[in-house]
Residue, then its C-alpha position, 0 to 999 in steps of 0.5 A: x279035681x285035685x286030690x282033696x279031703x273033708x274032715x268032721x272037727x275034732x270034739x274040741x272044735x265041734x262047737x264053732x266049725x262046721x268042716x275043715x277041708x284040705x287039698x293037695x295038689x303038688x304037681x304046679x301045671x295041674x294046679x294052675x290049670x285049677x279054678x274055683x268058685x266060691x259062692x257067697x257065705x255066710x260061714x268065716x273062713x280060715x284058709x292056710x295055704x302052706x305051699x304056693x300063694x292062691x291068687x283071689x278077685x276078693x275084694x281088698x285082694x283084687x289080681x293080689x296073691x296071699x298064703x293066709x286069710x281069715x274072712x267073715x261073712x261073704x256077699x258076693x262070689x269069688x274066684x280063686x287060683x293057684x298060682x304054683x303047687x297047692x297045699x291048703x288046708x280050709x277051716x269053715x266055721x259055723x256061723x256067727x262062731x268066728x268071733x268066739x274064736x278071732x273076737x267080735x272084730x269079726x264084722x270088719x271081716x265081711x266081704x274082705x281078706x284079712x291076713x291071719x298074721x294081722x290077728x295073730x302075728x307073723x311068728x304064730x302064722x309061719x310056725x302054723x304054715x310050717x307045721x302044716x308043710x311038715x305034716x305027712x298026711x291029712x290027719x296030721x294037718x288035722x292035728x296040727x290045726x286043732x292045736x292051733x285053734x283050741x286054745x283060742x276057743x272062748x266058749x261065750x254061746x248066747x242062745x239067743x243068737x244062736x237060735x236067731x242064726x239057725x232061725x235066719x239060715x232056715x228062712x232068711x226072709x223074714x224081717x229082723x224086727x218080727x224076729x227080735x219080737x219073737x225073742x221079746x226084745x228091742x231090735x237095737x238090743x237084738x243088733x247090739x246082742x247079734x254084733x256082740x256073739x257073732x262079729x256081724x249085725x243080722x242084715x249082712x248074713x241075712x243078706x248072704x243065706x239068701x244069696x246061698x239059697x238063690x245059688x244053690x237053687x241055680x247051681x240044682x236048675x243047671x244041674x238038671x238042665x244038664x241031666x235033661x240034655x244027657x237024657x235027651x242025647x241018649x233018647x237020640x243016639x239010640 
């Protein structure tokens, strides 16, 4: 496992991420020989890959290598690789809050790569990816995307949407017409209001909370599976 880390945001992005994870591997045989999963979500993501390009199977990215991506929201599991020495720095958002950092354009984003450049421009991109190569250490690197991504905050919370998230992420089984009832108004109005403050219409991110459950659920029966057998193999070697 590569060197890596998992930092809290600072205060001024505490709103819209919920984590910014780094990696550093150098070292470009270890790299490559690293691959990752990444399970549906329902979380954007914004990722910096300050040294070596990553390779990707996403969609629109298929057997493709790139340095930045800022994603919606993702449906369907994904494999990464890095394609030489590694430094990435990964910020995930909270859900639904990437468009009040990118816009609601967000929604184009679902199930696809979008190169940062495209949102922000190839000069702003290099300085960042720059920045982050310059920095000697994760804190650093903390410091660096703070700055780049706090100014671009726009603070439009719609309680209505937040509460509907946080309702659908606890139990996305439920129906999207019974949850506009409940906040008593139409389910285009949710939709419209829904697409509005979080780049993404209710149906795709329900779609993704329950894909993350069902993974999850896999990914705990494995790892019990695992443990049964380890258990099992003691039981016999004594």
């Amino acid at each position: 496992m590569p060197d890596s880390v998992v930092l809290s945001p600072p205060p001024s992005l505490a709103d819209v991420v919920e984590a910014i994870w780094q990696v550093d591997l150098p070292d470009a045989d270890a790299a490559r020989s690293f691959v990752l999963k990444v399970l549906p979500t329902a979380s954007s993501i914004m990722a910096v890959h300050y040294r070596a390009p990553i390779m990707s199977d996403r969609k629109n990215y298929a057997h493709g290598s790139y340095r930045t991506v800022v994603t919606g929201v993702q449906r369907d599991t994904v494999t990464i690789r890095p394609s030489g020495p590694t430094g990435t720095v990964v910020v995930r958002f909270k859900p639904g809050a990437a468009a009040c950092v990118f816009g609601p354009q967000m929604q184009a984003f679902s199930d696809a790569n979008v190169e940062l450049s495209d949102v922000v421009g190839d000069t702003v991109r290099d300085r960042l990816q720059t920045q982050l190569r310059e920095s000697a250490n994760e804190f650093e690197r903390l410091d660096v995307m703070e700055a780049f991504l706090a100014p671009l905050v726009q603070h439009n919370n719609d309680p209505l949407v937040s509460h509907a998230i946080g309702s659908l992420r606890r139990n996305p089984g439920q129906p999207i017409a019974q949850l506009a009832r409940q906040h008593e108004i139409s389910e285009r109005q949710f939709e419209r209001r829904f697409l509005g403050h979080a780049g993404a219409t209710p149906e795709p991110m329900t779609v993704c909370f329950v894909r993350v459950l069902m993974s999850s659920s896999w990914l705990l029966a494995w790892r019990a599976s695992e443990r049964a057998v380890r258990r099992s193999d003691d039981r016999h070697a004594c």
